[in-house]
Structure formats: C-alpha cells, structure tokens
N, C-alpha and C positions, 0 to 999 in steps of 0.2 A: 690193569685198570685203576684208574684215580678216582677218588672221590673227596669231596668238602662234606663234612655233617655238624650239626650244632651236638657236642656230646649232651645228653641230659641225664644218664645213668653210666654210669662207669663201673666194669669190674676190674677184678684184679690183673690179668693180663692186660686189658687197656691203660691201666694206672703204669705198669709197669712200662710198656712199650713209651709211655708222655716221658717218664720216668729218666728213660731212656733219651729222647730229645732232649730234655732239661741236663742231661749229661752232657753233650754235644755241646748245650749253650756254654757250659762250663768251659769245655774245651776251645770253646771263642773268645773266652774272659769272660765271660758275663756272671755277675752272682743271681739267681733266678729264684732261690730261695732250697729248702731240703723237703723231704716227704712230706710230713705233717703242714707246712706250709702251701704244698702244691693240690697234698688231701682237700686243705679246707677250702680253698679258692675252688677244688672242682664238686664239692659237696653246699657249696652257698647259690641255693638259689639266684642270689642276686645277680650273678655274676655268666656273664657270656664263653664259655669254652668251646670252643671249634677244634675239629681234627682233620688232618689230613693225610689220605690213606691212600696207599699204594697197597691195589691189591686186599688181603688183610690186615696188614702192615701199620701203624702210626707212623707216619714219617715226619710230620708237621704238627705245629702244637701255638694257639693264640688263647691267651686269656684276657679278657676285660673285664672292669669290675665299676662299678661307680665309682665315678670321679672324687666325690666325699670321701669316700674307703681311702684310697689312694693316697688322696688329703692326708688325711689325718697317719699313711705311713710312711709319707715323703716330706710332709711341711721342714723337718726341720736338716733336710737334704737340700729343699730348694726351697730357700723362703721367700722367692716370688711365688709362688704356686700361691693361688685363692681356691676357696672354697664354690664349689658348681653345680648343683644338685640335678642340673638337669644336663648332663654331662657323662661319658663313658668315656673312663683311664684304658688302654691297650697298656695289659700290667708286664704283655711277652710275648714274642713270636718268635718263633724260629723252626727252621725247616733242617730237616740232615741233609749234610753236605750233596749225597749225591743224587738228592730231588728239589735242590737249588734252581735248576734251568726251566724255562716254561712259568706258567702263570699261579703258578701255586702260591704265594703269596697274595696276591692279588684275588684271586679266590677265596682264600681264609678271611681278608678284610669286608670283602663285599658280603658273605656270611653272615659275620658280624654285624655290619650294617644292617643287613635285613631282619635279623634278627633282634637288636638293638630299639627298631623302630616298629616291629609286630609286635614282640612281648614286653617291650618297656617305653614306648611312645617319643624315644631319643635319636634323635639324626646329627648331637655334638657329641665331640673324642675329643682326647686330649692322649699325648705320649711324648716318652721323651724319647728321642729318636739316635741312633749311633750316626755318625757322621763318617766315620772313617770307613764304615763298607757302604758305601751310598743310601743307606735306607732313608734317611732323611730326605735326600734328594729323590728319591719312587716317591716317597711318602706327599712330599710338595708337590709334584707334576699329578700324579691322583687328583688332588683339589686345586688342579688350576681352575681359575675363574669361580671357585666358593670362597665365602668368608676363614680365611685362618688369618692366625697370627702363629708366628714362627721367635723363637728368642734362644737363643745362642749360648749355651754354659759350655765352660774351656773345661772344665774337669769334672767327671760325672765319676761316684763310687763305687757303682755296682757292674764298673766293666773297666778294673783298672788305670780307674782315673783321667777317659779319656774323652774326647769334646764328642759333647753331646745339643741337637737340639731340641728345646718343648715347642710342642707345635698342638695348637690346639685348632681345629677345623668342625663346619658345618656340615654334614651332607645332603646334597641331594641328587636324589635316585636321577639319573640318565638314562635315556629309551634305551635300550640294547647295549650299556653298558653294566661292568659289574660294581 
C-alpha cells in the first residue's frame, strides 16, 4: 500500500529512510545537501516536507521552503532569481528508482499544494527544474493553462553542471484533479 503524508514530526528511523532517498539523489548527480542540512529543513516549521511510503517504507522525499529561504541560498547561483515572499522554492524531490512508475510524483506535488495553501495561504512555487530526465517537461504540462514563467540555465551546479529550468508557477486547485 502507498501513501502521500505531510511529515510534521520525524523520528530517527524516518530521518534515516529520507536519508536514504537523498542517497539515491546522490547517485543521480544531484548535491541535495548532508544530514544537518536535511535535519534542519525537516525541523523548520516553515518549510513543507512530504513523504512517500510504500508500505512502511520512505520511498519518496519533497521539500519546500519559502521562496525568500531559497533566495537568500541560491541568489549568487542564479542571479536572476528575485526575492518573493509570497512564494514556495520545491528545494527537492526525488522518488527511488523502483517506485518511479505511477503517480507518485504527482501526489507528492499536489500534497504540497494543499498544504502550501491550508497552512501558509500560498498557491505560487518556484524550482529549478532538471531537463535532461524530463521533469521540467511533467512539471510544465501540470500548469498548462496557469500563469508560469519558465527560463532556461545551460549549467546548473548542484547536479553536475547540467541544463536546468526555473520555472516559477501559480496554482490553482482543479475539480478532481491533484
């Protein structure tokens, strides 16, 4: 059995299993940050943690945080980036390999969303997106027909230097969709 939940308490075994994920993202290039890092993102209030379980399992792992946060740890990565206070950064997501298939992704985002807009009053994201496994492209078709703006970096540093897009988008909730 699969579930989506918003984490809001974490213990050690669940720290360990994200832990784990954030492993995985490693082993896709990506730099996603080290413990103490991944600690404090899941210990700050501020900030939106979703997981995704198989079973008991973590198999999936999305952090968001305010866009200002972000700000102030990407400005001098991307120095288009502005400041957006009423704004959520997706600071990470990533699923293990072999609960890729199916809607899990798309679950974890839609989470987020609801969640975004019940406890922090927010329906705009912002992220930089990988291009070369098509996320970017899921990510675009999600907000067909809402306001995004989409912009284009050929080298991004925290997945091996490779083309990445920011994409910053509106939501809004659709009848029956996630």
């Amino acid at each position: 059995m699969q579930s989506i939940e918003v984490l809001r308490d974490f213990d050690e075994k669940t720290f360990t299993e994200i832990m784990g994920v954030i492993k995985a993202a490693y082993a896709d290039g990506m730099d996603a940050g080290d413990e103490s890092y991944i600690r404090g993102k899941l210990e700050n209030e501020k900030n939106i943690n979703v997981i995704f379980r198989h079973g008991d399992r973590v198999v999936g792992y999305l952090m968001a945080t305010p866009h200002n946060d972000a700000y102030e740890e990407l400005k001098d990565d991307d120095p288009l980036l502005v400041e957006d206070a009423e704004r959520y950064y997706v600071n990470f997501v990533q699923i293990l390999p072999e609960y890729r298939k199916g809607r899990g992704l798309l679950k974890m985002v839609g989470k987020m969303f609801d969640e975004a807009r019940e406890q922090f009053g927010s329906n705009k994201f912002s992220w930089h997106c990988r291009t070369v496994n098509g996320l970017s492209s899921v990510i675009q078709r999600f907000f067909k027909g809402m306001p995004r703006t989409v912009r284009h970096i050929e080298s991004w540093k925290y997945t091996k230097n490779e083309p990445y897009d920011y994409i910053e988008a509106t939501h809004y909730k659709r009848a029956g969709k996630v």
